[in-house]
C-alpha positions in Angstrom: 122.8 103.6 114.4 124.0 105.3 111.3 120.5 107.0 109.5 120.7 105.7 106.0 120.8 108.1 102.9 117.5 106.7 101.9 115.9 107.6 105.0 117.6 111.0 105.6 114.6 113.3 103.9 112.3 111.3 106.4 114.2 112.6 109.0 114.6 116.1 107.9 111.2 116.5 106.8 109.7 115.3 110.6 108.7 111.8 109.3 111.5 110.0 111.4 113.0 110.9 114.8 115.3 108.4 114.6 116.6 105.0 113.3 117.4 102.4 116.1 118.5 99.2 113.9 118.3 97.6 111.2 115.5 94.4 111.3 115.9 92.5 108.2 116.8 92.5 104.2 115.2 90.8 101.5 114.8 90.1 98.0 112.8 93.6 97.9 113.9 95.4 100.9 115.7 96.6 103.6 113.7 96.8 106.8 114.4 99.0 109.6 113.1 99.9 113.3 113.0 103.5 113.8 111.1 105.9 115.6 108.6 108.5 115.3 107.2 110.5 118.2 106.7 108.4 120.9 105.6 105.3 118.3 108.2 103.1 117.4 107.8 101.9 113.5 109.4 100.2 110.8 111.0 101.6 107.4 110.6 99.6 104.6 113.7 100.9 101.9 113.1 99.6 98.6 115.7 98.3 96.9 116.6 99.8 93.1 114.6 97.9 90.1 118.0 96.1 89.4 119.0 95.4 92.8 115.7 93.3 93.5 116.1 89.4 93.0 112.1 89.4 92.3 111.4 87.0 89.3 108.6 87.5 86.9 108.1 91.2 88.0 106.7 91.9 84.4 103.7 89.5 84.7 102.8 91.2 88.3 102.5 94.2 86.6 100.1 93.4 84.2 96.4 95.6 85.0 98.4 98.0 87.2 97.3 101.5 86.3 99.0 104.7 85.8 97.8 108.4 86.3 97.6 109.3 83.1 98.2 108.9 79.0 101.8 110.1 79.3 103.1 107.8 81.7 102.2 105.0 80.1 103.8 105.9 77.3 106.8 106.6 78.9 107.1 102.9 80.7 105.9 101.3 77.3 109.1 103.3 76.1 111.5 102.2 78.8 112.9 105.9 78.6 114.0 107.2 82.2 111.1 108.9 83.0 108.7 105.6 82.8 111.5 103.7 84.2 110.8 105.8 87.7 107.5 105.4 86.9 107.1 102.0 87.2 109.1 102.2 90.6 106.5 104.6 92.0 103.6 102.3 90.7 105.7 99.4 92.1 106.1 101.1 95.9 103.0 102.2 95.6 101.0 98.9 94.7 101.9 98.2 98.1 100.5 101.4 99.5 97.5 101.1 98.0 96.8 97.4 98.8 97.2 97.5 102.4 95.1 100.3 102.8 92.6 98.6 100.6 92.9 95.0 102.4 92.9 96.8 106.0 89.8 98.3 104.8 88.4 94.4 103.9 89.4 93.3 107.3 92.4 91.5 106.7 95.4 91.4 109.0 98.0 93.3 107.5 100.1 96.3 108.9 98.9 99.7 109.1 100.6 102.1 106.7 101.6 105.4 107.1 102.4 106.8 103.5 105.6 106.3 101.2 107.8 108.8 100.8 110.7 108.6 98.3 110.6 104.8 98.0 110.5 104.1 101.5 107.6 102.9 103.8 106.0 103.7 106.9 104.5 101.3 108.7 103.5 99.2 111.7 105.9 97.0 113.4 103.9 93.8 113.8 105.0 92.9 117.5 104.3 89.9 119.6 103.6 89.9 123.2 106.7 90.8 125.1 107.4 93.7 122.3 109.4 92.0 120.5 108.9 92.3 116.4 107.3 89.8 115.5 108.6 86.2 113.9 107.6 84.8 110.8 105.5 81.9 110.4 108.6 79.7 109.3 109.7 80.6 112.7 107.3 79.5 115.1 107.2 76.0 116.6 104.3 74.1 115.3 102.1 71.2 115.9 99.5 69.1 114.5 96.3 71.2 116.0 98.2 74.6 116.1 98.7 74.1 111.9 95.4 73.3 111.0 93.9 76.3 113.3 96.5 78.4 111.6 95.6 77.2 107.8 92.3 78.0 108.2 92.6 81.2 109.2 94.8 81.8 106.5 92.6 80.6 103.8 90.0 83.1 105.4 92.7 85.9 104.7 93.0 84.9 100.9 89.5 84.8 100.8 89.4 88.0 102.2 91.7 89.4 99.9 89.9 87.8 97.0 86.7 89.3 97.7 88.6 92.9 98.0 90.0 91.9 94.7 93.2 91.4 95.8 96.1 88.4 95.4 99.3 88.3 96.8 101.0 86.7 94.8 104.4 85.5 96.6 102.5 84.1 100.0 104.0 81.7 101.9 105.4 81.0 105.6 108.1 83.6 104.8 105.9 86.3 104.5 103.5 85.6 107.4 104.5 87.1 111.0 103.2 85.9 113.8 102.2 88.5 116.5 100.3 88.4 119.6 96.7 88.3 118.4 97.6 85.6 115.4 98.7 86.2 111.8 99.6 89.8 109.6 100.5 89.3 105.9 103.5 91.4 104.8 105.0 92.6 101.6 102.7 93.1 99.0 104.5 95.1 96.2 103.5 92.4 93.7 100.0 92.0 94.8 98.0 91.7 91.5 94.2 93.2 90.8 92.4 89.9 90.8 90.0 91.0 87.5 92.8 92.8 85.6 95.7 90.2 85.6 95.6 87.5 83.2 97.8 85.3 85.7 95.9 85.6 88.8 94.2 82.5 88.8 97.4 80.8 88.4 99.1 83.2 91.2 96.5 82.5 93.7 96.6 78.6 93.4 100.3 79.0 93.6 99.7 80.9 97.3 97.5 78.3 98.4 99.8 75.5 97.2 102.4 77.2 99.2 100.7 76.9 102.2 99.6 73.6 102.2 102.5 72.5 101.6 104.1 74.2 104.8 101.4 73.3 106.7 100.9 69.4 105.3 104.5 68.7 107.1 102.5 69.1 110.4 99.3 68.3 109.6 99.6 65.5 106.4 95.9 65.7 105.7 96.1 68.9 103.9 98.5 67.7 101.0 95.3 66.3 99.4 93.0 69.0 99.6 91.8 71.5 96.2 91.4 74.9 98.0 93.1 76.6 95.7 90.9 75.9 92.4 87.7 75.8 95.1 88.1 79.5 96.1 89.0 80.0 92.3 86.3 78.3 91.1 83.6 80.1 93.0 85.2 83.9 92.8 84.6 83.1 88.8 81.3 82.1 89.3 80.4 85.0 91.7 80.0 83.1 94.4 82.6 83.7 96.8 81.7 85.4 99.9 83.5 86.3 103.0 81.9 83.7 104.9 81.2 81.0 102.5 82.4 77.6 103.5 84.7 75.7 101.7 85.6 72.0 101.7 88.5 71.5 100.2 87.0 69.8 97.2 86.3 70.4 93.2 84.4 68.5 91.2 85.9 67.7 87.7 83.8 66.6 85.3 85.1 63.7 83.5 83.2 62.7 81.1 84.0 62.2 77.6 82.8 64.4 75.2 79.8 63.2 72.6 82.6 64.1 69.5 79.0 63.0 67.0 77.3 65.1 68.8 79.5 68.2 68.7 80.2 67.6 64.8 76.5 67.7 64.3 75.8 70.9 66.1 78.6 72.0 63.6 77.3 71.2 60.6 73.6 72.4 61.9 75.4 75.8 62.5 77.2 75.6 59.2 73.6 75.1 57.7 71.5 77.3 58.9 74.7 80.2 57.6 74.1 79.0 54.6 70.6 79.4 54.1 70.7 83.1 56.1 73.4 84.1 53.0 71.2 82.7 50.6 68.5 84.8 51.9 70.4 87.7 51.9 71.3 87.2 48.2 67.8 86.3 47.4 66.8 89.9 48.7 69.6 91.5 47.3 68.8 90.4 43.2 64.8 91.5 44.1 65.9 95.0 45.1 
């Protein structure tokens, strides 16, 4: 086929031999199939910031750092300049969190740089060669969706434990190849400690697949695994391998509302005698 502008400077600078077809488009990108030595790949185009159908973009940003004093600035601004900023620090999010959640042992494909807004990387393939379907895809049954689910949850856990959320997971973005499941597209993955939405985003990717996989397997809609893996990351004890039930305990007891007013007033008291104090020595001096 045709070589797209976007991926012309690949192909003049060696990157891309050629581009055989297009694969897919979505609300961030335009995927192609091309090839590269004797490797056949996949070109991830990014779409232009006002292009993308991405909601919320501005809360995924949140913790994501820059290179230096005057690019910040300049995307505080909204001038030009930190306007392609924030599409390099966008594309390269991406970048940056497969290499760093390949690194944690989770299934995502191997990249292979980004070069003016477009990715190199693996194309996930299934058995007969074929790229790979997604999740939503693939015929399902009762024992086949719970296998799958908790594998999954064992990704997010992984991720979590790298620091990482995905923040849009679901079936959609899930491909199935032939040794199980890769996660794809992670431009809006959030740092897990630097995002003031994370706990929410990471409930939300959970939610979203037990609700996929509760239509073939209706004893997940119940479970908490969300706010369990939530709970213990916050409490420092999430591990790679720890187990999880699918359970939180609330506590749901009423508060003492005596007893808090009284630890109140106790505090209020012993202020006032420490300023009287403080008076006291002050008139002696």
């Amino acid at each position: 086929m045709k070589t797209p502008n976007r991926i012309k400077p690949l192909v003049e600078e060696g990157l891309v031999d050629m581009v055989v077809r297009q694969l897919m488009s979505g609300k961030e990108a335009i995927i192609y199939v091309v090839k590269c030595g004797g490797d056949t790949r996949c070109a991830k185009v990014y779409k232009e910031a006002h292009q993308r159908s991405f909601r919320q973009a501005a809360s995924y940003k949140e913790g994501r750092k820059v290179k230096n004093s005057r690019q910040a600035r300049a995307m505080a601004k909204g001038s030009r300049y930190g306007r392609k900023m924030q599409e390099e620090v966008w594309q390269n999010a991406e970048v940056d969190a497969l290499y760093r959640l390949g690194a944690a042992g989770v299934r995502v494909p191997q990249p292979y740089g980004c070069f003016e807004g477009v990715l190199l990387m693996e194309l996930v393939m299934d058995a007969e060669g074929n790229a790979a379907p997604r999740l939503h895809d693939v015929e399902l049954n009762e024992e086949l969706a719970l296998d799958y689910y908790a594998k999954l949850l064992h990704q997010v856990v992984l991720m979590l434990c790298a620091g990482v959320i995905h923040g849009d997971l679901s079936e959609y973005n899930i491909l199935v190849d032939s040794g199980g499941l890769v996660i794809i597209d992670l431009p809006q993955a959030v740092d897990a400690a630097g995002n003031n939405n994370a706990s929410a985003m990471l409930e939300r990717d959970v939610a979203n697949l037990t609700t996929f996989f509760s239509t073939f397997a209706p004893q997940l809609a119940t479970t908490q695994y969300g706010k369990e893996i939530w709970a213990l990351y916050q409490s420092g004890l999430l591990r790679p391998d720890t187990p999880l039930t699918g359970r939180i305990e609330v506590d749901n007891r009423q508060a003492d509302v005596r007893d808090v007013l009284r630890e109140i007033e106790q505090v209020k008291k012993e202020e006032e005698t420490r300023l009287r104090f403080l008076q006291e020595r002050a008139m002696l001096k």
